[in-house]
C-alpha positions in Angstrom: -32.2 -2.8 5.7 -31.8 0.6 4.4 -30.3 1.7 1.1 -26.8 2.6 0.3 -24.0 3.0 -1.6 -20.7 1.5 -0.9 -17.9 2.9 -3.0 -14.2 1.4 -2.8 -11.0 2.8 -3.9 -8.6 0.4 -2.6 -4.9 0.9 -1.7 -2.4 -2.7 -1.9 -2.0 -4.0 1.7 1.1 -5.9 2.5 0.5 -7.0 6.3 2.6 -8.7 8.4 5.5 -8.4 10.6 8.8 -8.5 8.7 6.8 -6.8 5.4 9.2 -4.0 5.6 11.5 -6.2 3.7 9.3 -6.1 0.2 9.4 -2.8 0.0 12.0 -3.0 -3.2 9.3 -5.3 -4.8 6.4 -3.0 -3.9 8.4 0.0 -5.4 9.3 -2.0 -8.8 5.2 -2.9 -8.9 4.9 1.1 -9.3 7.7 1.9 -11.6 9.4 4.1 -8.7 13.2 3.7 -9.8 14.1 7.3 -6.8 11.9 7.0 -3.7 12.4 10.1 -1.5 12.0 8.8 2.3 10.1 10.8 4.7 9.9 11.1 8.4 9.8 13.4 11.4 13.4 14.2 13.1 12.9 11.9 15.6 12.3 9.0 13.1 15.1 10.1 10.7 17.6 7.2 11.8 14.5 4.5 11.0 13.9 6.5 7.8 17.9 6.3 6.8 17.7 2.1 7.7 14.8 2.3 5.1 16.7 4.4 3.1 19.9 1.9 3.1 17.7 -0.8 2.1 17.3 0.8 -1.5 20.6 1.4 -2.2 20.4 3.9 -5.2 17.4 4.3 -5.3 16.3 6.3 -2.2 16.3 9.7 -3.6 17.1 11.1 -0.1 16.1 11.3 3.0 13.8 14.2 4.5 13.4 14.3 8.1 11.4 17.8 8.7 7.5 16.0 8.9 6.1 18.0 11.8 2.3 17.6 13.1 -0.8 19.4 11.2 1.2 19.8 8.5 2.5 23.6 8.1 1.9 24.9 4.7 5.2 26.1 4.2 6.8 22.9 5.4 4.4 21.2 2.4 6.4 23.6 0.0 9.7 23.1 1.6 9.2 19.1 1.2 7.8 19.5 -2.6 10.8 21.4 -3.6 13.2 19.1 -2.3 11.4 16.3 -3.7 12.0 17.8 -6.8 15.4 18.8 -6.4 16.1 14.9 -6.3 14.2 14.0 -9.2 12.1 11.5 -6.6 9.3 9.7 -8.7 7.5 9.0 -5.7 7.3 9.2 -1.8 8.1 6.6 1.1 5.9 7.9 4.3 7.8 6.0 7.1 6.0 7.1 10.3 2.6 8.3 11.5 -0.1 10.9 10.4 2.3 13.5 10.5 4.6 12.5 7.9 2.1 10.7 5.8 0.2 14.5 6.1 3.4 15.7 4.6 3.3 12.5 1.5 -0.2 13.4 0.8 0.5 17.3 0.5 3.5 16.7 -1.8 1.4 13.9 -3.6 -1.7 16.8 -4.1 0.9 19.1 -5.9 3.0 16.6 -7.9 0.8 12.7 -8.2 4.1 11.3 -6.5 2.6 8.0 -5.2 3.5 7.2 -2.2 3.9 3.9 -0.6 2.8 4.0 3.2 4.8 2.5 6.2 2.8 3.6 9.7 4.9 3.6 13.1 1.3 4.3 14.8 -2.0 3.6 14.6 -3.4 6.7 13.1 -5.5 5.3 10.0 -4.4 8.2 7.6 -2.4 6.1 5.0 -5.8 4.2 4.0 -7.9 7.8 3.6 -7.8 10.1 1.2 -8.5 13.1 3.4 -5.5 15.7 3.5 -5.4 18.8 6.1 -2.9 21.9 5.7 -2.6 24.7 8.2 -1.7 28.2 7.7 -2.5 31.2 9.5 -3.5 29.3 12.5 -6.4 27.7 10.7 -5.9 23.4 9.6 -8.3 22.7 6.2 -8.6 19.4 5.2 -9.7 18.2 1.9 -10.7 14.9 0.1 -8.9 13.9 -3.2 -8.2 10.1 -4.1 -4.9 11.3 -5.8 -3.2 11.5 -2.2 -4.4 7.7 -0.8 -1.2 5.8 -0.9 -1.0 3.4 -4.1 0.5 0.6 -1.2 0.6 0.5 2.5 3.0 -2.0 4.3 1.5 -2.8 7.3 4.4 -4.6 9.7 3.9 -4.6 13.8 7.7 -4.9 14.2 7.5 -1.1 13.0 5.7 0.1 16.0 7.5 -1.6 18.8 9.6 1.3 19.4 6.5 3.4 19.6 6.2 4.6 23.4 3.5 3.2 25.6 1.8 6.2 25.9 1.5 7.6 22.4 0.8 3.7 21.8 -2.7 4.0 24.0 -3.6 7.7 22.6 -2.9 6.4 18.7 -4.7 3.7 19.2 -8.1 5.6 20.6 -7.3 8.1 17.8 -7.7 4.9 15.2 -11.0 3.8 17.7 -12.4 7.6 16.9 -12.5 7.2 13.3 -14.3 3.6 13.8 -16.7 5.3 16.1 -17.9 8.3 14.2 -17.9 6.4 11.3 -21.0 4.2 13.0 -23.1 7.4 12.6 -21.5 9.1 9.7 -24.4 9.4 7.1 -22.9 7.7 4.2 -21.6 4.6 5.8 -23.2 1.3 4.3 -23.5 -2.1 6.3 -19.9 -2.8 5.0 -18.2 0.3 7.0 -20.0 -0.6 9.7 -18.6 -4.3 10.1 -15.3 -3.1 9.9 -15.9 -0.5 12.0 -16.5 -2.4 15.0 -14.3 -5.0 14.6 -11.7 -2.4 14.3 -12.7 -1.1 17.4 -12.8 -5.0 19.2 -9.5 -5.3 17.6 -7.9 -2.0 19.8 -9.9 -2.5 22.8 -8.4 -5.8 23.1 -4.9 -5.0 22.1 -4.0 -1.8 24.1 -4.6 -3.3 27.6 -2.2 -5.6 26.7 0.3 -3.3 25.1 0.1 -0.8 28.4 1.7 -3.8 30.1 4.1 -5.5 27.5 4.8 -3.2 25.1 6.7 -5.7 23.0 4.2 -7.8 22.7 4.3 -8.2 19.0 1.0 -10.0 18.3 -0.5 -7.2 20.9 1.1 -4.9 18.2 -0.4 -6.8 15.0 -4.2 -6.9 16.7 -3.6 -3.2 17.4 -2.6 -2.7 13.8 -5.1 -4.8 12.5 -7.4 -2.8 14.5 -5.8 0.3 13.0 -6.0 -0.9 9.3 -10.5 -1.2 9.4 -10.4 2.2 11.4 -8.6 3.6 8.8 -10.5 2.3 6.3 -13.6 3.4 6.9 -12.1 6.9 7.8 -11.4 7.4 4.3 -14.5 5.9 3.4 -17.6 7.4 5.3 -17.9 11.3 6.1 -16.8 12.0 9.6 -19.0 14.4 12.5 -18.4 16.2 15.4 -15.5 14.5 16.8 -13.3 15.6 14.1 -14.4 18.7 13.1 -13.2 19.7 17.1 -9.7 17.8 16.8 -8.8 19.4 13.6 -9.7 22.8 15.5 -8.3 22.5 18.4 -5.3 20.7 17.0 -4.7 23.0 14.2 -5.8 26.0 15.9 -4.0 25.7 19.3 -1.3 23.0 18.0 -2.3 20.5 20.3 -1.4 16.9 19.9 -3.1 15.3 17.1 -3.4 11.7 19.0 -4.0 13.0 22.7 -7.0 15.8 21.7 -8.5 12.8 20.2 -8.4 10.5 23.1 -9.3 13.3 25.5 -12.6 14.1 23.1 -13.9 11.0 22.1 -16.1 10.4 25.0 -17.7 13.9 25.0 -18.7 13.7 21.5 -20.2 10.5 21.7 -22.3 11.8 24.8 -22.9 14.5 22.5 -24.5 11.9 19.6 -25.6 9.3 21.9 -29.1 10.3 22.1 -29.8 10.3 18.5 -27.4 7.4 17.0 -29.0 4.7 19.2 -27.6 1.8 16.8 -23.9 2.9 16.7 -23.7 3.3 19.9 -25.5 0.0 20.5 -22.3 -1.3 18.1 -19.5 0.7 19.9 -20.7 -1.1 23.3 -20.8 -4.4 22.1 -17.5 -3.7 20.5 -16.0 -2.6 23.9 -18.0 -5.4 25.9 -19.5 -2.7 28.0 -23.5 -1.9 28.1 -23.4 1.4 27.0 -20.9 3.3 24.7 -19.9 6.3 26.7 -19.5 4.4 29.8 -17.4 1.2 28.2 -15.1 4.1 26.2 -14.2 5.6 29.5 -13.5 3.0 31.1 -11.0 1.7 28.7 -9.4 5.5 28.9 -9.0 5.1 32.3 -7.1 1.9 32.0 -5.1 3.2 29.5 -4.0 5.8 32.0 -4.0 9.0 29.4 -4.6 11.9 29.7 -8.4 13.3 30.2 -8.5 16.7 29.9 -7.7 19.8 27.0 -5.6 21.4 30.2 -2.9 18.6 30.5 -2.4 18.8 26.8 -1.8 22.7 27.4 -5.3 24.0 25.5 -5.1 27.8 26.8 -8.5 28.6 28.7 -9.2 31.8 27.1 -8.9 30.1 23.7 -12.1 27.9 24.3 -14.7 30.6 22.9 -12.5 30.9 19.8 -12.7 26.9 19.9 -16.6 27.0 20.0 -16.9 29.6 16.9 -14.9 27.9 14.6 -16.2 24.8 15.1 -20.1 26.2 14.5 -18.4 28.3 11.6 -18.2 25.7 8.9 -19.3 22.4 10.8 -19.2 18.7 9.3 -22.5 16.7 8.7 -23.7 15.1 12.3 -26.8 13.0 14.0 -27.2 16.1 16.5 -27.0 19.5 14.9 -23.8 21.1 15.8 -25.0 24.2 18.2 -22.8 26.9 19.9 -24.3 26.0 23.2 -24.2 23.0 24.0 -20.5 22.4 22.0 -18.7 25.2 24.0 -20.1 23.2 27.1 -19.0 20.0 25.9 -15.3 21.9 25.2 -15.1 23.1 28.7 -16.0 19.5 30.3 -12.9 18.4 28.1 -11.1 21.0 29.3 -11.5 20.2 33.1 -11.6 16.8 32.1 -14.8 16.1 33.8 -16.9 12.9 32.8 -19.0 13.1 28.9 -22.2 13.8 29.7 
């Protein structure tokens, strides 16, 4: 075995369906007497529920998350949190509005306390992302993790079928890149792929019952480990194109994910033998690539950077920014061969 270093900075996890109910508790554990709810507009009626559940102490509720995380949202929510005197933040939703916790909680050390709608793994990571001027940077600071996540499937029942498959590959991307990501330890890597087991086994059942609540808890479950070792382990190519193309081109966060995944695993394939070894034997497929598109295409979602309206004259831009300031990877990240892998995504032709 090699060496390594595993490091843990560990968030309280309250899992199970019905947890939503102990969120009073979990607020008087962290000596927030005003929570200030969060959520995107079309969450806001789940985020006032929340909010009714606290009487008094919800501090209000804001309703103005919106994906990637506009800079001048960030302020807009920081001064309103403010305004309320709100000692800390409830993130009720996905990675959009616990973007917008973690940009207030960067500014103010509000701790927020985490209740996902989706699967996208960003309330157990302590990577942020801002975009302004067209351009999404991310960042890593442990003051922005969320100081308790409530983990409760009953929460993402509403979530539509579709955005249910694509936030569910987004949560297997993290698992994925994080088999090859160069600080991992044998730890990451064991919840890596059982995340990923987890999700391949509970989206085929949620495409055709999406009620299914213990469906919805494996798929959380699933969500929870890829999340996990998101926050954990540094993440490669994968990423560093969906924050492009998602922050550049404002493309859906969950979709560019799903539609990439494949062709930056063909990318790495080659020279990350093991994790893709682990990937396949996750998906109960021979080989990587091959058992990841197959579960895509029984997913039904979409495949290619044109569907998700990516314009085709923005692809070279794509390509430069992405060799500009590139995150660590197996394969060295080369203009080449990563504006070809961006224009099989965009005619959503197979990873090769």
């Amino acid at each position: 075995m090699q060496s390594f270093i595993h490091e843990t900075h560990n968030a309280r996890v309250v899992f199970g369906a019905g947890s939503r109910h102990n969120l009073t508790a979990e607020l008087d554990a962290l000596g927030i007497r005003r929570a200030l709810i969060l959520t995107t507009p079309e969450q806001e009626s789940l985020g006032r529920a929340i909010g009714a559940t606290l009487g008094t102490r919800c501090a209000g509720v804001y309703a103005k998350a919106v994906m990637h995380v506009p800079a001048d949202v960030a302020r807009a929510a920081l001064a309103y949190a403010r305004e309320v005197d709100a000692q800390g933040c409830v993130a009720v939703g996905g990675g959009s509005t616990i973007g917008l916790a973690k940009a207030i909680a960067l500014e103010s050390v509000m701790p927020i306390v985490a209740l996902p709608t989706t699967y996208a793994g960003s309330e157990m990571t302590p990577l942020y992302g801002l975009t302004e001027a067209g351009i999404k940077k991310t960042g890593r600071d442990w003051r922005v993790l969320p100081r308790c996540v409530v983990y409760d499937p009953e929460l993402t029942v509403s979530l539509p079928v579709g955005l249910s498959m694509t936030s569910g590959l987004n949560a297997v991307a993290h698992a994925a890149e994080a088999l090859y990501g160069h600080n991992a330890s044998p730890v990451h890597a064991l919840m890596a792929e059982a995340g990923i087991a987890a999700l391949a086994g509970a989206l085929p059942r949620l495409r055709t019952h999406a009620d299914d609540i213990d469906a919805r808890t494996g798929a959380l479950y699933g969500s929870w480990l890829c999340g996990t070792v998101l926050g954990a382990v540094q993440m490669g190519l994968h990423h560093k194109l969906c924050h492009t193309l998602g922050g550049s081109f404002n493309l859906p966060h969950a979709e560019v994910h799903t539609v990439i995944l494949p062709h930056a695993l063909a990318y790495n394939a080659a020279v990350a033998p093991q994790a893709m070894s682990r990937i396949a034997r996750a998906l109960g497929s021979e080989g990587a690539v091959a058992g990841l598109e197959a579960l895509v295409a029984a997913l039904q979602v979409p495949r290619s950077l044109r569907e998700l309206g990516m314009p085709a004259d923005g692809l070279e831009l794509a390509a430069d920014l992405v060799v500009e300031t590139p995150y660590p990877n197996p394969r060295p990240i080369d203009r080449t061969p990563v504006r070809e892998l961006l224009q099989r995504a965009y005619d959503g032709a197979a990873a090769l």
